[in-house]
C-alpha positions as semicolon CSV with decimal commas, in nm:
position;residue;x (nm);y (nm);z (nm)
1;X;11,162;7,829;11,154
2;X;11,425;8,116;11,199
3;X;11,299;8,465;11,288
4;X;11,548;8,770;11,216
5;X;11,510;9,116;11,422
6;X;11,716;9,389;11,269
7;X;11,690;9,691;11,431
8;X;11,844;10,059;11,308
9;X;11,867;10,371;11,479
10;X;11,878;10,589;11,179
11;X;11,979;10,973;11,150
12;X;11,651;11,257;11,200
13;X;11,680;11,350;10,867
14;X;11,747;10,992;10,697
15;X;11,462;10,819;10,804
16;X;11,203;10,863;10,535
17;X;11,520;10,788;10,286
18;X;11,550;10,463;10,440
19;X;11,184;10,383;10,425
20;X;11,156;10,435;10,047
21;X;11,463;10,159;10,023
22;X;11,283;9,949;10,231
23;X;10,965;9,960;10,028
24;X;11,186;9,773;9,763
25;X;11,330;9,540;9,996
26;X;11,038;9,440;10,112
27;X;10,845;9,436;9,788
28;X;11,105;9,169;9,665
29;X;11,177;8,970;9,956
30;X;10,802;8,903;10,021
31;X;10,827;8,720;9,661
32;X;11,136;8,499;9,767
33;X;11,097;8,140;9,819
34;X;11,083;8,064;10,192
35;X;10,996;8,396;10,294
36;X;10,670;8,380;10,570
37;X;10,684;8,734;10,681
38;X;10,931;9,019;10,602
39;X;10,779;9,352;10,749
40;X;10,902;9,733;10,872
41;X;10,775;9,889;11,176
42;X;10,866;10,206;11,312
43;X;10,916;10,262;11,712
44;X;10,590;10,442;11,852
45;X;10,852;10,663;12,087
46;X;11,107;10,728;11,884
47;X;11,018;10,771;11,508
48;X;11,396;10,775;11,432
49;X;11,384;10,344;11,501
50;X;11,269;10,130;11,271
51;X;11,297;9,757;11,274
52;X;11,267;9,484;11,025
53;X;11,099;9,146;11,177
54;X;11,138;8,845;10,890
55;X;11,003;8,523;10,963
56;X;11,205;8,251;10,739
57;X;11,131;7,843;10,687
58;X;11,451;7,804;10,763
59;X;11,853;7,895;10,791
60;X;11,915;7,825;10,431
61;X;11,607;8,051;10,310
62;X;11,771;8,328;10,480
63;X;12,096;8,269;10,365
64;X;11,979;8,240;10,027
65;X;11,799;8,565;10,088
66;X;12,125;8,743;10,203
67;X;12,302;8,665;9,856
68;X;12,008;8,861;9,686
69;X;12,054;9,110;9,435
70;X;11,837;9,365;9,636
71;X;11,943;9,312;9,966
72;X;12,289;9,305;9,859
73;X;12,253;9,671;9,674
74;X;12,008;9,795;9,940
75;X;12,129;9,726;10,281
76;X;12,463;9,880;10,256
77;X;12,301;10,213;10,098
78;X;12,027;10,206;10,422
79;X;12,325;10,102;10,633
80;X;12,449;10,473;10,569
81;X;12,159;10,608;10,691
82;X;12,190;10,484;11,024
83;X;12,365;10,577;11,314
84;X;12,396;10,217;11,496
85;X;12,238;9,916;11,458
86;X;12,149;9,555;11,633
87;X;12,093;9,243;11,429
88;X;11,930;8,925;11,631
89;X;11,852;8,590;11,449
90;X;11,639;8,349;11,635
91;X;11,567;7,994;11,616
92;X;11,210;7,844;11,760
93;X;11,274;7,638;12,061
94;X;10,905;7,561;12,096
């Protein structure tokens, strides 16, 4: 099982922009094969944060998910949104 935690800092004004991409991301992804859990949350602090947590079967799920048409038009367009961001992929250990 690999779990991803991508994490944007997005611009005030951008943020709601970003969320409507998202809702297409995530629409789509959810249908891919090897897909357990692909959801958005927004920081409770600092509304400007919002982080995707995925939950894949496996490395070759998410790389396969990578080469998608929507995440390949989508991410770059929300990556302009954003001011920074931090990307952590995680294997389970136990």
């Amino acid at each position: 099982m690999v779990k991803v935690v991508a994490k944007g800092y997005f611009y005030e004004d951008k943020t709601e922009e970003a969320i409507k991409m998202y809702e297409e991301l995530v629409e789509k992804t959810r249908m891919e094969e090897g897909c357990i859990a692909y959801n958005l949350f927004r920081d409770t602090k600092d509304g400007s944060i919002l982080t995707m947590i995925e939950e894949w079967e496996n490395q070759g799920s998410l790389d396969k998910h990578m080469k998608t048409e929507h995440f390949t038009r989508l991410v770059p367009l929300i990556g302009k949104l954003r001011k920074s961001s931090e990307l952590n992929i995680y294997e389970l250990v136990l």
